[in-house]
VOGU-3710 file (C-alpha; in Angstrom, 3 decimals, decimal comma):
1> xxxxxxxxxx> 0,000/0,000/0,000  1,245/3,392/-0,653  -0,443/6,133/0,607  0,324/9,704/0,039  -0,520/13,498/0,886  0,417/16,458/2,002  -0,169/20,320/2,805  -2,763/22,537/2,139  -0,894/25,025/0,121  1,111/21,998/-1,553
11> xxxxxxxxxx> 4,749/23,315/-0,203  5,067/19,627/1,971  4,156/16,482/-0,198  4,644/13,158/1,317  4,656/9,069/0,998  3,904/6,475/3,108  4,817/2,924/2,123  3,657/0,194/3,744  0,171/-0,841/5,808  -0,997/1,719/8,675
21> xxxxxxxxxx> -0,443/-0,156/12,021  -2,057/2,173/14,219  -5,614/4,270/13,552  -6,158/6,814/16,212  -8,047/9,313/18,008  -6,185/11,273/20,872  -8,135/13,865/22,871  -5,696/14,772/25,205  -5,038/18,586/26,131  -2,089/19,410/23,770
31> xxxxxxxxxx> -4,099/17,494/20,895  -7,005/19,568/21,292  -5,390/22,910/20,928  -3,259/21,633/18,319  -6,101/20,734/16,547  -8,451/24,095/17,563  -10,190/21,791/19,967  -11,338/18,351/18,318  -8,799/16,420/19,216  -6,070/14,244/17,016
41> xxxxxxxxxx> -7,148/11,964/14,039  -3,566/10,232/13,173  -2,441/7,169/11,666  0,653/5,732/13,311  3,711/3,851/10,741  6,984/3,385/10,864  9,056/6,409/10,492  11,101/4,511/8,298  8,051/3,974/6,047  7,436/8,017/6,186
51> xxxxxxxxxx> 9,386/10,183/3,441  8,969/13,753/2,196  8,950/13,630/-1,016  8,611/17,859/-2,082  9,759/20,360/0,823  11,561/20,530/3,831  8,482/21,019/7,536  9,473/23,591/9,698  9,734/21,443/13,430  8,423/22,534/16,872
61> xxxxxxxxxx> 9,293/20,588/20,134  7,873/22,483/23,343  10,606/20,530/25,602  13,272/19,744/22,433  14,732/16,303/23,286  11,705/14,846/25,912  8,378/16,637/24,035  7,183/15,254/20,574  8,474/17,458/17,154  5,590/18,181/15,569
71> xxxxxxxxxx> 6,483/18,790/11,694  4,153/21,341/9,711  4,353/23,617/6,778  5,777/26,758/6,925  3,527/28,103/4,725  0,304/27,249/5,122  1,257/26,243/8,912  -0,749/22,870/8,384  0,638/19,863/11,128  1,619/16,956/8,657
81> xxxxxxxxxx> 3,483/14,379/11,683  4,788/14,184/14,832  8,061/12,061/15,954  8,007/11,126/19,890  11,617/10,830/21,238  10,388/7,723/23,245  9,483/6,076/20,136  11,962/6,975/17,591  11,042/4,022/15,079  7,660/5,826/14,747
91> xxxxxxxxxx> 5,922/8,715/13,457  2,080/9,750/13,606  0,625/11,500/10,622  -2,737/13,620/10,563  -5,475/11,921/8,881  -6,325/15,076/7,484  -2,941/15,451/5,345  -4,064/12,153/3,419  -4,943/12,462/-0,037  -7,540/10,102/0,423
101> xxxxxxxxxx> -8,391/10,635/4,232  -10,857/7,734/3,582  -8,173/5,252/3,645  -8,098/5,767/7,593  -11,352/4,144/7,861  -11,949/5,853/11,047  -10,046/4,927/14,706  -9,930/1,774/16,242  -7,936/3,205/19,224  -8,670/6,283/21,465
111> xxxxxxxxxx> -6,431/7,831/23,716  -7,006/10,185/26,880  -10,282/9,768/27,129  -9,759/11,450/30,397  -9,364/14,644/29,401  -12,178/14,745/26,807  -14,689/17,786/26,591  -18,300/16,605/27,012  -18,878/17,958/22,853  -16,509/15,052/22,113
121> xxxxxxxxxx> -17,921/11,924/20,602  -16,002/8,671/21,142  -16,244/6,673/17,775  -18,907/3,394/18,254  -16,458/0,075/18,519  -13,040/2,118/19,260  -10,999/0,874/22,291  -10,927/3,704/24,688  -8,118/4,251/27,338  -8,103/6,727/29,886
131> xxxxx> -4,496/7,858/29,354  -2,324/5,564/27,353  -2,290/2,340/27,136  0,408/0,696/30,410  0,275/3,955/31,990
//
């Protein structure tokens, strides 16, 4: 499977090779303002899988070396992935950077349900965790 996307303004293209391991909702404080306050729809691969194929993302790490680097266009500003420092062989990428977001299917996982805001829906027949999963 190869999947592919990208930017809104088209400045960041990207392609994914390979199955998606991990489909995900996280609701969890720094997803929601991230995301303006829906939370985090992400597929999760191997970051080996992940390339950029047109432009370089501009990275932001709010505690560089312990905090994830979120990578987004520096034009548009749109959040394409994020790399986690204590899972280096990974990478999340937002559904809505897909060229076909339909691929996703919709999540099978959600994460932090804790810290959801009562307007949030959790997805009929996802797993739900309270935090993360071993936490």
């Amino acid at each position: 499977m190869i999947l592919t996307g990208g930017c809104f303004c088209g400045a960041l293209r990207y392609t994914i090779e390979g199955g998606i391991p991990m489909k995900a909702l996280c609701l969890c404080h720094t997803c929601q303002k991230i995301s303006g306050g829906a939370g985090n729809l992400f597929i999760g691969v191997e970051a080996s899988a992940f390339r950029y194929t047109q432009g370089e993302p501009r990275r932001f790490a709010r505690e560089p070396g312990t905090s994830p680097a979120r990578e987004f266009c520096g034009e548009c500003g749109v959040h394409i992935a994020a790399r986690s420092p204590r899972l280096p062989e990974g990478l999340v990428v937002k559904v809505g950077t897909l060229d076909d977001p339909a691929a996703f299917e919709g999540p099978a996982l959600v994460f932090w349900a804790c810290e959801k805001q009562d307007f949030h829906m959790l997805p009929p027949g996802a797993q739900v965790f309270a935090t993360l999963p071993g936490r």
